[in-house]
KOLGU-4560 file (N, C-alpha, C; in nm, 3 decimals, padded with zeros to 5 digits):
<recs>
<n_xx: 14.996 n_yy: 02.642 n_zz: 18.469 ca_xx: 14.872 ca_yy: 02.716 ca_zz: 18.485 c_xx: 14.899 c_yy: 02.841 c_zz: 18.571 mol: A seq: 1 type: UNK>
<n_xx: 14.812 n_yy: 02.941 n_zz: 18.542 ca_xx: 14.850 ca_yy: 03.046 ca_zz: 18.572 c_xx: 14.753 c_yy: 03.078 c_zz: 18.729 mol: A seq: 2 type: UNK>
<n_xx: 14.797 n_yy: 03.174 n_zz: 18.823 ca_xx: 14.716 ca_yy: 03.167 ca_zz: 18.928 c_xx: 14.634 c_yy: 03.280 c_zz: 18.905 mol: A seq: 3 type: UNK>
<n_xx: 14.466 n_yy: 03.266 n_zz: 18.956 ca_xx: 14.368 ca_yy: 03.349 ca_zz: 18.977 c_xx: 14.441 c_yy: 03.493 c_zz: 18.980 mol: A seq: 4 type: UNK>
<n_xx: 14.329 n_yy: 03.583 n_zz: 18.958 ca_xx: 14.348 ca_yy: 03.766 ca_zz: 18.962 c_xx: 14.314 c_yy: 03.768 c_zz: 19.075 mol: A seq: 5 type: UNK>
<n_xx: 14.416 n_yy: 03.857 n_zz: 19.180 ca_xx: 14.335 ca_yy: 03.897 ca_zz: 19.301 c_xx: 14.230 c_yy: 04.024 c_zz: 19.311 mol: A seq: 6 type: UNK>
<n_xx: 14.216 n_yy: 03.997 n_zz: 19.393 ca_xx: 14.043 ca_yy: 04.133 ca_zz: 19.411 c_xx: 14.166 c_yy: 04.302 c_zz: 19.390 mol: A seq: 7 type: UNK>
<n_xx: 14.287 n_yy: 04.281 n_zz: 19.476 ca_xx: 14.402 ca_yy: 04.335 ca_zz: 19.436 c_xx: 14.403 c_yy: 04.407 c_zz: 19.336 mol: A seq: 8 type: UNK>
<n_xx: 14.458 n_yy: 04.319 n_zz: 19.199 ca_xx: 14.499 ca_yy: 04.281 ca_zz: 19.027 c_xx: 14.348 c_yy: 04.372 c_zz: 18.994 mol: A seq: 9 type: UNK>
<n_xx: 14.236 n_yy: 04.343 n_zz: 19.019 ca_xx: 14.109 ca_yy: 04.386 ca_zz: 19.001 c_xx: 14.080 c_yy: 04.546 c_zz: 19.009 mol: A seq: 10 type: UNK>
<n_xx: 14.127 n_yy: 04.570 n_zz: 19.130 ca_xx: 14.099 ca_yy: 04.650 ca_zz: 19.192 c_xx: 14.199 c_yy: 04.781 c_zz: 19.120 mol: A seq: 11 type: UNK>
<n_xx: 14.317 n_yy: 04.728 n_zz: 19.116 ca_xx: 14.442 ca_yy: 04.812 ca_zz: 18.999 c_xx: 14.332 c_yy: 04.819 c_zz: 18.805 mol: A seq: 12 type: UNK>
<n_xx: 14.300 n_yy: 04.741 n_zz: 18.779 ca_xx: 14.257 ca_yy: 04.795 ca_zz: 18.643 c_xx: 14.106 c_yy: 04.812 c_zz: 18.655 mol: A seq: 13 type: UNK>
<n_xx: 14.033 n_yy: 04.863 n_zz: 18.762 ca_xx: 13.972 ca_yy: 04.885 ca_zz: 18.778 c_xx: 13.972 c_yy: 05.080 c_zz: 18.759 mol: A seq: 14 type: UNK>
<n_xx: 14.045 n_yy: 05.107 n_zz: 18.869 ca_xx: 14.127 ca_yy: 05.212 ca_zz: 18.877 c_xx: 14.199 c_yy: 05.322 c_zz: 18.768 mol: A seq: 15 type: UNK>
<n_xx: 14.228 n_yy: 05.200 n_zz: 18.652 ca_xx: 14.285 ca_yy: 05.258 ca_zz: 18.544 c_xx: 14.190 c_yy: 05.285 c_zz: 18.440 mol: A seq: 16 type: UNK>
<n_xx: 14.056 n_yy: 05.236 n_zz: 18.457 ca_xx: 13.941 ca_yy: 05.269 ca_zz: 18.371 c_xx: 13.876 c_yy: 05.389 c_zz: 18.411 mol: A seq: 17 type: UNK>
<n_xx: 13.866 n_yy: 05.393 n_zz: 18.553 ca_xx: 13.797 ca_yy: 05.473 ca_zz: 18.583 c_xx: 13.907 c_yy: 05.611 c_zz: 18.539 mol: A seq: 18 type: UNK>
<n_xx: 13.993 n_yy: 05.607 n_zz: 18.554 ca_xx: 14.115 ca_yy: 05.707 ca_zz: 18.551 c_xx: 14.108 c_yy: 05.752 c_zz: 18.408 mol: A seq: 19 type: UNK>
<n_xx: 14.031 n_yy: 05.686 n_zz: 18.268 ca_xx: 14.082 ca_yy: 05.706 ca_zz: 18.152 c_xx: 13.937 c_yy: 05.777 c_zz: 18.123 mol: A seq: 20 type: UNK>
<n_xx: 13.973 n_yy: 05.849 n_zz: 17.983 ca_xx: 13.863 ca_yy: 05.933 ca_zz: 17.960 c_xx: 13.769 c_yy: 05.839 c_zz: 17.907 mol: A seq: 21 type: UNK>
<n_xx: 13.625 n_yy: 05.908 n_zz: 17.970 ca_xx: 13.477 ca_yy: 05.835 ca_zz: 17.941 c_xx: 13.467 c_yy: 05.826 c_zz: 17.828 mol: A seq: 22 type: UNK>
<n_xx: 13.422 n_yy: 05.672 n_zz: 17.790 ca_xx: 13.369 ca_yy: 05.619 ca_zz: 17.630 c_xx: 13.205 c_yy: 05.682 c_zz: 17.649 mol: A seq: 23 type: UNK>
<n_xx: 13.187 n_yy: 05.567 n_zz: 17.499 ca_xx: 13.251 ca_yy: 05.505 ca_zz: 17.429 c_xx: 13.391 c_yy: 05.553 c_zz: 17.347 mol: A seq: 24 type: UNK>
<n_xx: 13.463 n_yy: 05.488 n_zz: 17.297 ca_xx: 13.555 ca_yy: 05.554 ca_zz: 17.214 c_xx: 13.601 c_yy: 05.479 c_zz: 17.081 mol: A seq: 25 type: UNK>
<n_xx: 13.628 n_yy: 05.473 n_zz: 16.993 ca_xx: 13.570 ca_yy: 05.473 ca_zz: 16.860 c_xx: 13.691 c_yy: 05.473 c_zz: 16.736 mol: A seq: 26 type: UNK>
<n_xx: 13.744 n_yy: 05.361 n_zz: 16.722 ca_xx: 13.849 ca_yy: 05.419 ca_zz: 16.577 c_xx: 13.798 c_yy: 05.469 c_zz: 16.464 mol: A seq: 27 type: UNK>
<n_xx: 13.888 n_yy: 05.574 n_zz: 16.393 ca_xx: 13.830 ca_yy: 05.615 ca_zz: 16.262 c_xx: 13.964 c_yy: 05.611 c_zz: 16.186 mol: A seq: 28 type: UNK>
<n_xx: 13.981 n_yy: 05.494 n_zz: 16.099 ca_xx: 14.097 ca_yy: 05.460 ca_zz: 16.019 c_xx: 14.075 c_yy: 05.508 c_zz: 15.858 mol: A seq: 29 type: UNK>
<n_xx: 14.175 n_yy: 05.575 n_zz: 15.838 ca_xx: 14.155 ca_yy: 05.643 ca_zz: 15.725 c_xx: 14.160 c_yy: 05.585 c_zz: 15.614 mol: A seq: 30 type: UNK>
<n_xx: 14.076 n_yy: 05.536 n_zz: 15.496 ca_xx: 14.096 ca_yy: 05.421 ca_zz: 15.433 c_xx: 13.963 c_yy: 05.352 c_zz: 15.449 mol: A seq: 31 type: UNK>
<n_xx: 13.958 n_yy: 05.335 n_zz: 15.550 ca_xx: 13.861 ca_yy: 05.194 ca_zz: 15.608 c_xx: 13.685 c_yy: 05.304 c_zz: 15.679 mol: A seq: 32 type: UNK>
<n_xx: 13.714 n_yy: 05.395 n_zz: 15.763 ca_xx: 13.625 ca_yy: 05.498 ca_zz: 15.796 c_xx: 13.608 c_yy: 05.630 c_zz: 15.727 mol: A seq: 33 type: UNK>
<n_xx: 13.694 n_yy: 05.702 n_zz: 15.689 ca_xx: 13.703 ca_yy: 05.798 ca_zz: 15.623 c_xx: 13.801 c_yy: 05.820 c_zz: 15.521 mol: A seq: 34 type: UNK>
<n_xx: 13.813 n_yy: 05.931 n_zz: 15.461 ca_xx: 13.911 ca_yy: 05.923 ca_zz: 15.360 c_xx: 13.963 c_yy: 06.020 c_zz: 15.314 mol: A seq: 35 type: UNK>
<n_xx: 14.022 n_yy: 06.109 n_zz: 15.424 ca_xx: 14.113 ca_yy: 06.171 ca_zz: 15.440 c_xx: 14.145 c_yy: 06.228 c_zz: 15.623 mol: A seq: 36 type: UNK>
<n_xx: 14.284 n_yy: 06.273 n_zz: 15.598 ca_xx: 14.287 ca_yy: 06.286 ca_zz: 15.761 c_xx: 14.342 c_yy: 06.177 c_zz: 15.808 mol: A seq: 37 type: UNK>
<n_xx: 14.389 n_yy: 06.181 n_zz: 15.933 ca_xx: 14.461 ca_yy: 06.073 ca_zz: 15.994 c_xx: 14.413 c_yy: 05.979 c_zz: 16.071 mol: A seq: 38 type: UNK>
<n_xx: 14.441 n_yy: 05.855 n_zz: 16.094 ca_xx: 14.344 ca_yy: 05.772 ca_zz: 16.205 c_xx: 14.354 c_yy: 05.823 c_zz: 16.298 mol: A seq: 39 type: UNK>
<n_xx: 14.249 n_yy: 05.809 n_zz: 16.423 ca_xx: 14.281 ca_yy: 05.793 ca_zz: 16.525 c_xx: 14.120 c_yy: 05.767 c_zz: 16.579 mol: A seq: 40 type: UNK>
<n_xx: 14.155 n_yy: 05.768 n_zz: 16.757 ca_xx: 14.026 ca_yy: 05.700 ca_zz: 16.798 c_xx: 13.922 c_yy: 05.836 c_zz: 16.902 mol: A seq: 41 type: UNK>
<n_xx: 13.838 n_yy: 05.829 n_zz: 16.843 ca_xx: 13.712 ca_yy: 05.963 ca_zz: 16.913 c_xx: 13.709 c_yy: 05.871 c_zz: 17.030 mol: A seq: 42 type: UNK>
<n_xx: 13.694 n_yy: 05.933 n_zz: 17.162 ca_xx: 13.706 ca_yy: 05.949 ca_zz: 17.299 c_xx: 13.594 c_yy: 06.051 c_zz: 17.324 mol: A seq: 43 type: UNK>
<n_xx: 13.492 n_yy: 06.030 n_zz: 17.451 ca_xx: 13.442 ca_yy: 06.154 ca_zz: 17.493 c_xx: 13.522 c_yy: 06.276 c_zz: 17.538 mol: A seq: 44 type: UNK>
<n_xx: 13.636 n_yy: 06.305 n_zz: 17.483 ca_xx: 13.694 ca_yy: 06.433 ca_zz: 17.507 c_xx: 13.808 c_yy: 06.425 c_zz: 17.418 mol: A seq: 45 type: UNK>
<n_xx: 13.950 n_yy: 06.469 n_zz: 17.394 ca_xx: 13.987 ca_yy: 06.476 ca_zz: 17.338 c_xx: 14.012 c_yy: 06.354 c_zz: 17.243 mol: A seq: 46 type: UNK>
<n_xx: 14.042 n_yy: 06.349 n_zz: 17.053 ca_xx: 14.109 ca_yy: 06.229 ca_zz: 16.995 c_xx: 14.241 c_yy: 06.151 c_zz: 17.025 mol: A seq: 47 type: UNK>
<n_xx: 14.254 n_yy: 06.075 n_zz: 17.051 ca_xx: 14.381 ca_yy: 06.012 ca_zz: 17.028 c_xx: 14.456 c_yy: 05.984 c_zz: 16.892 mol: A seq: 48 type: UNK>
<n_xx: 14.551 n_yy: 05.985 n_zz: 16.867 ca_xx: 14.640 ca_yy: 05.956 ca_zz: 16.741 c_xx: 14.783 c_yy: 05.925 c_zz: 16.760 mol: A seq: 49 type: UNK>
<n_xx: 14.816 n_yy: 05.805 n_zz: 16.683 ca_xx: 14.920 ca_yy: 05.733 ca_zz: 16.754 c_xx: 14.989 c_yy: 05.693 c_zz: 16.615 mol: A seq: 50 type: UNK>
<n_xx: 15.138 n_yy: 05.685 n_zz: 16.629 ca_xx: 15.198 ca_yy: 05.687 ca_zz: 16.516 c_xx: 15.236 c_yy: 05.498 c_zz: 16.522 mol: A seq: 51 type: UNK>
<n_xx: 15.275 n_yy: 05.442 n_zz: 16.419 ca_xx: 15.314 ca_yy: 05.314 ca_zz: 16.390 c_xx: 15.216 c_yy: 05.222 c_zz: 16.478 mol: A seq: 52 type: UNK>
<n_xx: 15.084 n_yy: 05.272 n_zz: 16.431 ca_xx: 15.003 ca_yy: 05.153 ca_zz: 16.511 c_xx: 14.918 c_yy: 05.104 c_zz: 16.355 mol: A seq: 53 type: UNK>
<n_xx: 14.850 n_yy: 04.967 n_zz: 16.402 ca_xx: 14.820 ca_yy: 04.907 ca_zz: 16.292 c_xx: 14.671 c_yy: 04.950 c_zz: 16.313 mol: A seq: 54 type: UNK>
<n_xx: 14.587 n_yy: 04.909 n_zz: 16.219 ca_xx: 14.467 ca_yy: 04.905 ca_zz: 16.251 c_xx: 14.385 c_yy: 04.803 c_zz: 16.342 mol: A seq: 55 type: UNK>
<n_xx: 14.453 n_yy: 04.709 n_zz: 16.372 ca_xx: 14.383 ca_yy: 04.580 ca_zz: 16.450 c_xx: 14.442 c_yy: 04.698 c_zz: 16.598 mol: A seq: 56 type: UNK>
<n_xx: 14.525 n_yy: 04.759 n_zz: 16.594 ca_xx: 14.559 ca_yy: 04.816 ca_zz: 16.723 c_xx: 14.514 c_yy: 04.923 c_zz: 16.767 mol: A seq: 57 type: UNK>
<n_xx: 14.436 n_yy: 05.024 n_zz: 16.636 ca_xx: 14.317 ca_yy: 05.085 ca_zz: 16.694 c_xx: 14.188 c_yy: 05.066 c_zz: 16.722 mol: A seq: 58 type: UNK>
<n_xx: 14.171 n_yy: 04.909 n_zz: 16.704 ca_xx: 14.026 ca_yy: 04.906 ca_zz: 16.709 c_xx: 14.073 c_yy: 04.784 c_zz: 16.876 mol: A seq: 59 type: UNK>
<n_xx: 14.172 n_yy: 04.742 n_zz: 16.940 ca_xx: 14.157 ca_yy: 04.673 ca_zz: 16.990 c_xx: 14.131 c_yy: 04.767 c_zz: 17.091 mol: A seq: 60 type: UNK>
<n_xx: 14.221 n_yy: 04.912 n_zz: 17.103 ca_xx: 14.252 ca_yy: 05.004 ca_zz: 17.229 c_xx: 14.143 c_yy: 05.102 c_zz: 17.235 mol: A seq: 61 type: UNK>
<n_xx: 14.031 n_yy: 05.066 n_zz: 17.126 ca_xx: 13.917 ca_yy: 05.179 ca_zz: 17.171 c_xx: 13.807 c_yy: 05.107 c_zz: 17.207 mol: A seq: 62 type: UNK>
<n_xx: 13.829 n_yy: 04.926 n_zz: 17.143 ca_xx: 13.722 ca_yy: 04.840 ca_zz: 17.212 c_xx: 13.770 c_yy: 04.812 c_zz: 17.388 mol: A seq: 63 type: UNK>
<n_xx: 13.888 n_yy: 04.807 n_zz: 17.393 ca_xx: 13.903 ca_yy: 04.796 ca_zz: 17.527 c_xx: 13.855 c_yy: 04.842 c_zz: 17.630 mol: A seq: 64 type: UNK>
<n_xx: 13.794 n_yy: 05.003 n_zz: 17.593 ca_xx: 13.761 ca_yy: 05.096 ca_zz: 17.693 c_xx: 13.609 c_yy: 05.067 c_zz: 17.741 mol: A seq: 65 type: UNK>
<n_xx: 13.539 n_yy: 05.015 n_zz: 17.637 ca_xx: 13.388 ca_yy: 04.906 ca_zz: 17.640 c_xx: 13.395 c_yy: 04.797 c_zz: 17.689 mol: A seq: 66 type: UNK>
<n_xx: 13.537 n_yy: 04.743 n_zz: 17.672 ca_xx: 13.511 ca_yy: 04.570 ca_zz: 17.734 c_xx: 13.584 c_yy: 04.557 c_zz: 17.871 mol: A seq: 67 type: UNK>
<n_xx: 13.658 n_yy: 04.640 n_zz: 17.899 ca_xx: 13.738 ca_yy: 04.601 ca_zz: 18.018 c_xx: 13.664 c_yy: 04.662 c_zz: 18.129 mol: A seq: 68 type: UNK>
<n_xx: 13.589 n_yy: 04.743 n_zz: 18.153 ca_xx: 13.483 ca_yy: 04.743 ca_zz: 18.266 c_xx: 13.395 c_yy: 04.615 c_zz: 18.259 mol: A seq: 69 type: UNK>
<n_xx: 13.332 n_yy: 04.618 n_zz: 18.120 ca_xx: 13.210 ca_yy: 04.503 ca_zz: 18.125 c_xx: 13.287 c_yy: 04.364 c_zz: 18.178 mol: A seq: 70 type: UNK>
<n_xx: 13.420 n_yy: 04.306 n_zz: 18.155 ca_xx: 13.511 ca_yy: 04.191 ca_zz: 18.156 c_xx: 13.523 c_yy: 04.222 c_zz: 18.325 mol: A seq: 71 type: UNK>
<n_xx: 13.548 n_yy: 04.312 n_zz: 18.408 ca_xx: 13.528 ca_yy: 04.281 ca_zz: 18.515 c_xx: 13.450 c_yy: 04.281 c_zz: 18.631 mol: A seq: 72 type: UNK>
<n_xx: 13.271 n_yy: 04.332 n_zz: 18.529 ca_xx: 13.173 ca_yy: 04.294 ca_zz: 18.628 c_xx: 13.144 c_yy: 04.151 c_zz: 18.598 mol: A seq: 73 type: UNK>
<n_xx: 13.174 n_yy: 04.107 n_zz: 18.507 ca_xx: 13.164 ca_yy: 03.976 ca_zz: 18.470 c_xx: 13.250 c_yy: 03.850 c_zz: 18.551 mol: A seq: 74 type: UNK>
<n_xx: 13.340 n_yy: 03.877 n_zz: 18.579 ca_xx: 13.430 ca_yy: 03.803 ca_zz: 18.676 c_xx: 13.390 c_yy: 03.820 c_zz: 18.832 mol: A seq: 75 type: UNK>
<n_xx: 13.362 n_yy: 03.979 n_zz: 18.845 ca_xx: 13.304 ca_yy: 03.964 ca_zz: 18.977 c_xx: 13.181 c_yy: 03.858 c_zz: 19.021 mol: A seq: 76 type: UNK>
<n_xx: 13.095 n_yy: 03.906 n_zz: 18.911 ca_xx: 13.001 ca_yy: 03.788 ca_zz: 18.896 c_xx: 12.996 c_yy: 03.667 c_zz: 18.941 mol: A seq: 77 type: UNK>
<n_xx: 13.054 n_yy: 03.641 n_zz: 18.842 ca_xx: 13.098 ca_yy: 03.498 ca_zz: 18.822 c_xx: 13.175 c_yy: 03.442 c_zz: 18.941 mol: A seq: 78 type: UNK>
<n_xx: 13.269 n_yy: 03.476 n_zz: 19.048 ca_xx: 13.297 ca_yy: 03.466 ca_zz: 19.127 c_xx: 13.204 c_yy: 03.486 c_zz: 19.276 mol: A seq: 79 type: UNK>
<n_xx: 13.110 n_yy: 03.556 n_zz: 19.272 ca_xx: 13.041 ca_yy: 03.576 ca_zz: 19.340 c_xx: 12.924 c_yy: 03.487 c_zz: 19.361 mol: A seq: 80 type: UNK>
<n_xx: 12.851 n_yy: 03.456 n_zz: 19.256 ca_xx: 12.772 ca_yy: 03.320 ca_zz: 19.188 c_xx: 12.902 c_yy: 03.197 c_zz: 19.238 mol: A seq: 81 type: UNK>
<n_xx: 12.969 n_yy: 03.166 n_zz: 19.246 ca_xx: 13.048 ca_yy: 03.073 ca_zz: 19.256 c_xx: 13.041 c_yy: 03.049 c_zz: 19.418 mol: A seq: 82 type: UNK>
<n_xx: 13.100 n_yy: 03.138 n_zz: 19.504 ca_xx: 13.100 ca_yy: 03.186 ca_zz: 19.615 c_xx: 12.950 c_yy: 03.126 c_zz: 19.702 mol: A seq: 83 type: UNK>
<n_xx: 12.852 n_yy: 03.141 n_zz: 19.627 ca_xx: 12.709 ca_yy: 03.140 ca_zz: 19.706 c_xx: 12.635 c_yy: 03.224 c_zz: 19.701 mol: A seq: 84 type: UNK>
<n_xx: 12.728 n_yy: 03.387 n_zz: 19.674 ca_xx: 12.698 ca_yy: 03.528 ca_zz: 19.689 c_xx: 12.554 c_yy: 03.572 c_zz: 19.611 mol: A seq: 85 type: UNK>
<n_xx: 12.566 n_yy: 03.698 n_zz: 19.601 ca_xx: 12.440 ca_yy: 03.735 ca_zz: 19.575 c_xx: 12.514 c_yy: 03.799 c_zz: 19.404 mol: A seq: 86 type: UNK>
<n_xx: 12.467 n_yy: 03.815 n_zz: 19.289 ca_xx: 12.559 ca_yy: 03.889 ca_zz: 19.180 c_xx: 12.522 c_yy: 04.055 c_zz: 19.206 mol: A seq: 87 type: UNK>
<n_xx: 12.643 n_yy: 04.098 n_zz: 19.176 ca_xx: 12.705 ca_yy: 04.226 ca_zz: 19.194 c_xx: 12.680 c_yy: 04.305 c_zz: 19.074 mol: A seq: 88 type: UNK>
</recs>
């Protein structure tokens, strides 16, 4: 079993969200969204486009930018509720 995230661990990808450009952000796979042009993922500022990525790998790295803030008010939460605390 693996040991707990520290407030630490937290506090580092916390950091790296805030650091990345503001979503939402959005794959557009060519084929599947449009149909012509190259994939890549709309960002509130510039696109991204990435060579030898699959499509499960653009939709995981533009959902990430939506879930990995929400994934760690949720833990704070949840830890906090656990704690006695008041939720955050």
């Amino acid at each position: 079993m693996t040991s707990a995230m520290t407030e630490e661990e937290l506090l580092e990808i916390e950091k790296l969200c805030e650091a990345a450009t503001a979503g939402p952000w959005r794959p557009f796979l060519e084929g599947r969204d449009h149909q012509s042009g190259s994939s890549f993922i709309r960002t509130g500022g510039d696109d991204i486009e990435m060579t030898g990525a699959k499509e499960a790998d653009y939709d995981f790295i533009a959902g990430a930018r939506q879930t990995v803030p929400r994934l760690l008010e949720e833990v704070r939460r949840l830890r906090a509720q656990r704690a006695g605390g008041s939720e955050r």
